[in-house]
C-alpha positions in Angstrom: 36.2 -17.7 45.8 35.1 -15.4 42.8 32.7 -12.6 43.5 31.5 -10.7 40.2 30.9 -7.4 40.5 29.3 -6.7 37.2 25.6 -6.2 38.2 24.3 -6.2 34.6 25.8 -9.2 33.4 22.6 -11.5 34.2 20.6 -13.9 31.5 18.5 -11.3 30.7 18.7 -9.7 26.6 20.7 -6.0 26.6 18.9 -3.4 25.3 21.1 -3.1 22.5 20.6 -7.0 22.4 16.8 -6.2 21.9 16.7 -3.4 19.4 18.8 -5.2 17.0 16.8 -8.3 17.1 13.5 -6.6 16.6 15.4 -4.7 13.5 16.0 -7.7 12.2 12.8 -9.2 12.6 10.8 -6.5 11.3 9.0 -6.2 8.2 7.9 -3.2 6.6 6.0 -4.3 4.3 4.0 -6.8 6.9 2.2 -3.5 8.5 -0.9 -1.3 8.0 0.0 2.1 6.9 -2.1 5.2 6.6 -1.5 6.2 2.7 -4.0 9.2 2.6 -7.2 11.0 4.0 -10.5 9.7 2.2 -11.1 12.9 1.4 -7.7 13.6 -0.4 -8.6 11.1 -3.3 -10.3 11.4 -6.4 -12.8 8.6 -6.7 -13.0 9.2 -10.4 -9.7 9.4 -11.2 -6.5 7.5 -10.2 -4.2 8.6 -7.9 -0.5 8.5 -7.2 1.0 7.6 -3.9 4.7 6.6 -3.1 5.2 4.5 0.1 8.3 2.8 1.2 9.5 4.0 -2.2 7.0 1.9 -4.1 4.9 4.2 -6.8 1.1 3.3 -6.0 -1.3 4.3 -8.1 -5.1 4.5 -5.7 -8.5 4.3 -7.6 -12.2 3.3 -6.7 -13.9 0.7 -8.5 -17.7 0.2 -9.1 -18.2 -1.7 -5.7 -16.9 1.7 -4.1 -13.8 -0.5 -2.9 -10.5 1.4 -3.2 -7.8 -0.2 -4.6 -4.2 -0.1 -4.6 -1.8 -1.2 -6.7 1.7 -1.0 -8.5 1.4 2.5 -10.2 3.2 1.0 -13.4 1.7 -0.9 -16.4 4.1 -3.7 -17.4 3.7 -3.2 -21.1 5.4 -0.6 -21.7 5.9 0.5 -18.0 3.6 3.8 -17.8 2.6 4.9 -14.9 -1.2 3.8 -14.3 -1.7 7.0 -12.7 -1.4 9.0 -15.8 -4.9 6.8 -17.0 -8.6 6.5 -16.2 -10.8 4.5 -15.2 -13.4 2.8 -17.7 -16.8 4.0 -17.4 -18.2 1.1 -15.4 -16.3 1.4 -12.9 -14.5 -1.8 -13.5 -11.0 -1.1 -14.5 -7.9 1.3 -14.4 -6.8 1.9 -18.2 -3.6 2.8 -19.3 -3.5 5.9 -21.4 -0.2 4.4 -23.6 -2.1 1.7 -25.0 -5.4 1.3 -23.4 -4.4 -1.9 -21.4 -7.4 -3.3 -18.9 -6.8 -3.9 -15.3 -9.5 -5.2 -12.9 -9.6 -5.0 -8.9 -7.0 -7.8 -9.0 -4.4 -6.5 -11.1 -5.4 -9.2 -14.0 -5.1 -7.9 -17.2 -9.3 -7.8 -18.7 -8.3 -6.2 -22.4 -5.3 -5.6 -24.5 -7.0 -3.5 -27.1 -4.0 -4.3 -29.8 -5.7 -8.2 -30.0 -9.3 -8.9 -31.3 -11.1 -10.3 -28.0 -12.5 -13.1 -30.0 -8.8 -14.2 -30.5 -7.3 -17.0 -28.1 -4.5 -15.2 -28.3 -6.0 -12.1 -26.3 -7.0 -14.5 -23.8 -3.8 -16.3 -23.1 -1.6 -13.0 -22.9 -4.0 -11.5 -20.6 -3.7 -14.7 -18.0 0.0 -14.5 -18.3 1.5 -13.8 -15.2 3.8 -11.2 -16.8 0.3 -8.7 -17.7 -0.8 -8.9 -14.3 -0.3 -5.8 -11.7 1.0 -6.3 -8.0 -2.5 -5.2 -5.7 -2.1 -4.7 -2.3 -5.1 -5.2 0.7 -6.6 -2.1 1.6 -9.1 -1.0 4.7 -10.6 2.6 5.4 -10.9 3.3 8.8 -11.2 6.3 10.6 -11.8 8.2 7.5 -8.6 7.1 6.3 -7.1 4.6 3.7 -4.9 2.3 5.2 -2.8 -0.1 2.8 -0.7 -3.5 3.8 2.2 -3.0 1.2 3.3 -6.5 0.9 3.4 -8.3 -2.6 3.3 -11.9 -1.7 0.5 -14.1 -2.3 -0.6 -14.4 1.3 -0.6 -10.8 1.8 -4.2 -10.5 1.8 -4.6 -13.4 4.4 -1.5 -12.0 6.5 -3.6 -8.7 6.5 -6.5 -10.1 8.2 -4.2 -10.8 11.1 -3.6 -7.2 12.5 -5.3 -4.2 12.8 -4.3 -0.6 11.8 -3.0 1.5 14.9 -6.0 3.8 15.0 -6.9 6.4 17.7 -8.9 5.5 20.5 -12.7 6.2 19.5 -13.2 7.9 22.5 -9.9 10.2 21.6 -11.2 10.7 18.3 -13.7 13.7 17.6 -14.2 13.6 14.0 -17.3 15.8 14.3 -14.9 19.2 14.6 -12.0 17.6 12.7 -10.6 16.3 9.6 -7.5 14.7 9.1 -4.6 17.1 7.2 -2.0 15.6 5.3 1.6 17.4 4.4 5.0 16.2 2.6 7.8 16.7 4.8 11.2 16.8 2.9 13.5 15.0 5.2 14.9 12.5 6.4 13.8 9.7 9.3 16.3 11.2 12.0 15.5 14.6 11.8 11.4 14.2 11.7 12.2 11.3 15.2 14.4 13.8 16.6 11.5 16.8 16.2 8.9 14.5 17.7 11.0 14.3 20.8 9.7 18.0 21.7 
């Protein structure tokens, strides 16, 4: 006869067992993230962002949607940021060489080629002049972004919400949202939310 006295060996997962498996299984780039307060962001101008080390360039178009994309033109590789946006509203323009970008991230001009050409047209479809865009929600009075750059990410999106506060919590009548840039790293800012 065999008794076992181990009381934790059983079917069930370890918690060790667990964390590593959900490590494994998650995605950062499958998540809503806040990226900044509303009121933070220039609606005329672009902004820059970095999140999950990805440089993100933020700007509003005419349908006062905000839009989020890859803060990098790939012409030369400027960063978007350092642009404008046209004066309708409808495109982010790079300041090297005035390069077009709608909503999408398709290329709309390349000022170097006559528009009549065919030419302009088929180098602004290629794939290679096009600019990563990621889906974006306000909520709360904040900007939320789903940094994933696959071509279901806008469809994966629609599939989760952003981890807001409770409405009833929220009082945003006597309070705005603050945002600062803590300098280190993940360890230290979990270990001085433990207090």
């Amino acid at each position: 006869m065999v008794i076992n006295t181990n009381l934790k060996q059983n079917n069930e997962p370890s918690e060790r067992a667990i964390a590593k498996e959900i490590e494994l299984t998650f995605q950062w780039t499958k998540n809503w993230y806040p990226i900044s307060p509303i009121d933070y962001l220039d609606p005329n101008s672009p902004n820059s962002m970095k999140l999950l080390g990805k440089k993100l360039v933020i700007w509003k178009n005419n349908q006062d949607d905000w839009v989020v994309m890859d803060d990098v033109c790939p012409h030369k590789l400027i960063e978007l940021s350092s642009g404008k946006i046209d004066s309708n509203g409808e495109n982010i323009v790079c300041r090297y060489h005035g390069w077009c970008f709608d909503s999408q991230g398709n290329c709309t001009k390349i000022p170097a080629i006559d528009s009549k050409d065919s030419a302009a047209e088929t180098a602004c479809q290629s794939d290679r002049a096009k600019v990563n865009t990621y889906p974006t929600r306000v909520v709360q009075d904040l900007l939320w972004v789903w940094p994933d750059d696959n071509r279901e990410a806008q469809t994966e999106s629609l599939s989760s919400q952003p981890a807001t506060m409770p409405e009833d919590i929220l009082d945003t009548s006597n309070s705005k949202w603050f945002m600062v840039e803590v300098p280190v790293g993940y360890a230290v800012a979990e270990n001085l939310l433990k207090f």
